[in-house]
C-alpha positions, -999 to +999 in steps of 0.1 A: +133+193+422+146+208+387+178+223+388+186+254+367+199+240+335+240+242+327+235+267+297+210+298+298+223+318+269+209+312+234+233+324+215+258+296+232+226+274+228+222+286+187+260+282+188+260+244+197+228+241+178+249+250+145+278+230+158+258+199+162+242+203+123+275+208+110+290+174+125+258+158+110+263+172+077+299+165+080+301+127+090+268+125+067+288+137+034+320+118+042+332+085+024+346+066+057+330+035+057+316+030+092+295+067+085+288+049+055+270+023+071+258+043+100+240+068+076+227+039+057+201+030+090+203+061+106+191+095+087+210+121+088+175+145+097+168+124+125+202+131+141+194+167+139+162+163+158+174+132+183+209+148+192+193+183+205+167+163+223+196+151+243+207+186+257+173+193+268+169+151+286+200+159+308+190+194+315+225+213+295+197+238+282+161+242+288+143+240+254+111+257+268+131+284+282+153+288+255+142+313+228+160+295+200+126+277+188+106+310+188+133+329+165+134+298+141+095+293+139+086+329+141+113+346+117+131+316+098+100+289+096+080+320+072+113+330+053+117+296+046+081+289+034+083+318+011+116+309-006+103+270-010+069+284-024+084+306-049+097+282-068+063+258-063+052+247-095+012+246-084+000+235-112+019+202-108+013+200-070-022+196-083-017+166-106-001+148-075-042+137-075-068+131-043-046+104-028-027+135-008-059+151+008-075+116+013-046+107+035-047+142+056-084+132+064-078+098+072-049+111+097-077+137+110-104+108+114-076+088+131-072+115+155-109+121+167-114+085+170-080+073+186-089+097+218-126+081+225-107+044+218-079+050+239-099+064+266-117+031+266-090+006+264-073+030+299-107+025+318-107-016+311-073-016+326-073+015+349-107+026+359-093+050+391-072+073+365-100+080+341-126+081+362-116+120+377-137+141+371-133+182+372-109+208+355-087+180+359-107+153+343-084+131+321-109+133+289-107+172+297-068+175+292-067+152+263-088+175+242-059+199+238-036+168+226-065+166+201-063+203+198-028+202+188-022+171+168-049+182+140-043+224+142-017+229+163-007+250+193-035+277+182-065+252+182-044+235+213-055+266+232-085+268+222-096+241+230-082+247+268-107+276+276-139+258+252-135+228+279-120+245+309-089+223+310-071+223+350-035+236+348-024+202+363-035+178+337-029+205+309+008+203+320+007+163+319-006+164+283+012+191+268+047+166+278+025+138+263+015+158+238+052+167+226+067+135+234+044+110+215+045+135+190+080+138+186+084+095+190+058+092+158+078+120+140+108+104+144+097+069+132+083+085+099+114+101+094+128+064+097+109+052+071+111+080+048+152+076+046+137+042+031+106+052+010+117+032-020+114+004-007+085+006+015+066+019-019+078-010-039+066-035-013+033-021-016+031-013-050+021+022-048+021+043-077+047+072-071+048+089-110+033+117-101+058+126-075+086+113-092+076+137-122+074+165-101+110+160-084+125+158-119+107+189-136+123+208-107+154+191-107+157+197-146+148+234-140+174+240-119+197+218-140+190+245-169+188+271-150+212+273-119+243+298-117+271+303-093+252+321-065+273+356-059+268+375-022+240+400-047+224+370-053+223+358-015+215+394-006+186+394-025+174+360-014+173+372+021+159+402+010+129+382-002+125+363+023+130+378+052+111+409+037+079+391+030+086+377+068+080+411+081+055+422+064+037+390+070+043+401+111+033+429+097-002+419+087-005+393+114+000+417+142-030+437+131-054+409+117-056+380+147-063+407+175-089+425+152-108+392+145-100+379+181-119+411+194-149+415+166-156+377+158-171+356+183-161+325+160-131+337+148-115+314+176-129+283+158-108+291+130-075+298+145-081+333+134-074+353+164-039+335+163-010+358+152+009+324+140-018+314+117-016+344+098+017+346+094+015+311+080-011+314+057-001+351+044+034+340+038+027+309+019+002+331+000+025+352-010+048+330-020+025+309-043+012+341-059+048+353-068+057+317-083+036+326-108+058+361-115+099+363-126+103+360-087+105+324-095+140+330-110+153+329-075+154+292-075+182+296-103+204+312-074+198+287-049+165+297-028+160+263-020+192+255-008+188+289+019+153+276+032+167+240+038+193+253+057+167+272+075+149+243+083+175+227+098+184+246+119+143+247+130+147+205+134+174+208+159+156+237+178+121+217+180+144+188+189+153+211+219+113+207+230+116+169+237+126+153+273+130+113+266+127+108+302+097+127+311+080+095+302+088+082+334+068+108+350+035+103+340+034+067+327-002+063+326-004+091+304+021+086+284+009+050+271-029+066+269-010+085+238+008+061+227-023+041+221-039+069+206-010+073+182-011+038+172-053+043+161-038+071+141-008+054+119-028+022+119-056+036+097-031+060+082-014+022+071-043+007+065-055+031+046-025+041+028-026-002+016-061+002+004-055+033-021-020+026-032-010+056-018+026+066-014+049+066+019+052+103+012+012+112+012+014+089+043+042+108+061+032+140+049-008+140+058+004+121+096+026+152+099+003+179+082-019+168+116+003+158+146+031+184+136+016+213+117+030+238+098+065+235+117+067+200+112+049+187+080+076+206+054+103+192+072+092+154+070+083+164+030+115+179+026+129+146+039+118+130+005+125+162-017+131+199-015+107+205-041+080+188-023+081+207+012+053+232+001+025+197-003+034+198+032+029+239+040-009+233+019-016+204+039-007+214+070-028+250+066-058+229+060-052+212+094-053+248+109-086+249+092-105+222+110-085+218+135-106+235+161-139+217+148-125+181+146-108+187+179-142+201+199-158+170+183-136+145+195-137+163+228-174+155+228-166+119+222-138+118+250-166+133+272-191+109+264-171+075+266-160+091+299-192+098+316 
């Protein structure tokens, strides 16, 4: 029985939200030597994520009740990809080489074959569970894990109605779904806070990055004033404008292809989220190539971080540590089928030299999406948030193929 939760209101829920950030930031930026040494094994990001979590385990608020994550992915999430993109130097996004888009499709290929493998390893140790069969059929409900962890919640539904998922086993693996998700996002936020080393150890070759961090930190070197409230003003004016008409655009265009295109759905098309996305980041990597970009110089990038923030601590609102408890069975079926996923990522990652960050950031450009991936690129440098925002778009992309595919595979080993 699940009782009503102690706090209902979001703006009491926003309120602690922001209270909860600032104590982060706070014991974060302070010279005492115990948060010193705290910080040093614990990052300060994953505090922001674990903490809200927390609220949500012991029922103080209901995170899927609570609007708070809809007004940060819906309004702040797009103002926040525009600002970051605006000051996106594309050009050298592109000299950061294959090694990126190599380690997106290994994460995707990681994905479609971890479902079929973990669906095997289950039936050698617990043939009763997987051998259902119906709307309820394990394999069934595990598509729209698959679904969401290379698209997102878009192909997620999708891929409900393509294989007729039961409402009972789509309610099992959306909690497995968020939870394993939300486990592997906070162990690459782990590593990230130690990315140096893990690089060195492996000897991957991190110029290009590190060339890209330090042309943007020397523009805004050269170019950053004392922001004024003008300056702010126009800022939000930006971003939040482009927001809306991106809503805008999005409100017309996934209802018009939903109703005209049969395949639209294939594509995330008919979703109102993934235009918003994809015409927002547009937009702002058309007008870095305009005097927009000047907005850097008055801190753009400092206003999207704090809006991404304060999008962590809401999506940290989403996750229940001990649902686990719940549905154990289920719960280790995607654990397994996580551990398929950062193992080849790993292995992989070994074989081409590739950076921690291409690691983190194609993992995340899968299993999180767009909400997720600029956050855990953020981690390792504002400037490099929008790799995640490309990446993560692609996912939308074939999302909804891959997915169907590896549903066919789940089927298959199942039968």
């Amino acid at each position: 029985m699940t009782h009503n939760p102690l706090i209902t209101n979001d703006a009491v829920v926003l309120g602690i939200l922001a209270l909860i950030l600032g104590a982060v930031f706070k014991t974060a930026h302070s010279s005492h030597p115990f948060w010193r040494k705290f910080y040093t094994y614990i990052p300060a990001l994953l505090l922001c994520y674990f903490i809200p979590s927390l609220l949500n385990t012991f029922n103080v608020v209901d995170g899927h009740s609570s609007n708070v994550y809809y007004v940060a992915s819906r309004f702040l999430l797009p103002a926040c990809l525009v600002l970051l993109t605006i000051s996106i130097d594309l050009k050298a996004i592109l000299n950061l080489g294959p090694k990126a888009l190599i380690m997106f499709l290994t994460g995707t290929l990681g994905i479609v074959i971890g479902g079929p493998i973990a669906i095997l390893v289950m039936s050698a140790i617990v043939p009763e569970v997987i051998g259902v069969d119906g709307p309820d059929a394990v394999w069934r409900g595990m598509t729209t894990v698959a679904g969401s962890w290379i698209g997102g919640g878009a192909n997620q539904a999708s891929m409900k109605e393509m294989f007729n998922v039961g409402g009972d086993i789509f309610s099992a693996m959306v909690t497995v779904d968020v939870i394993v998700a939300n486990i592997w996002m906070a162990i690459l936020l782990f590593m990230t806070a130690r990315h140096k080393q893990i690089d060195a150890r492996t000897g991957a070759d991190t110029s290009a990055i590190e060339e890209l961090k330090q042309k943007v930190e020397k523009y805004q070197a050269q170019n950053t004033k004392t922001p004024e409230l003008a300056d702010y003003i126009k800022v939000i004016a930006i971003g939040f404008g482009i927001t809306g008409f991106a809503h805008f655009c999005a409100d017309f265009l996934g209802p018009y292809f939903g109703a005209n295109f049969a395949w639209a759905q294939e594509f995330s098309l008919n979703s109102k989220f993934f235009w918003l996305i994809v015409i927002a980041t547009t937009i702002g990597i058309s007008l870095s190539f305009t005097r927009f970009r000047e907005i850097e110089s008055i801190g753009a990038s400092k206003v999207a971080q704090s809006f991404i923030y304060i999008l962590v601590a809401s999506i940290g609102l989403h996750m229940n540590v001990l649902a686990i408890a719940e549905t154990p069975i289920f719960f280790v079926l995607g654990m397994i089928w996580m551990l398929i996923h950062a193992s080849l990522m790993l292995i992989v990652a070994r074989i081409i030299k590739a950076p921690l960050f291409y690691m983190a950031v194609g993992s995340q450009a899968n299993v999180g999406g767009a909400a997720s991936a600029p956050v855990v690129a953020s981690a390792f440098h504002p400037s490099l948030a929008p790799v995640g925002v490309l990446l993560a778009v692609l996912g939308y992309g074939v999302g909804t193929y891959m997915a169907y595919f590896c549903g066919l595979l789940m089927q298959a080993v199942s039968g």
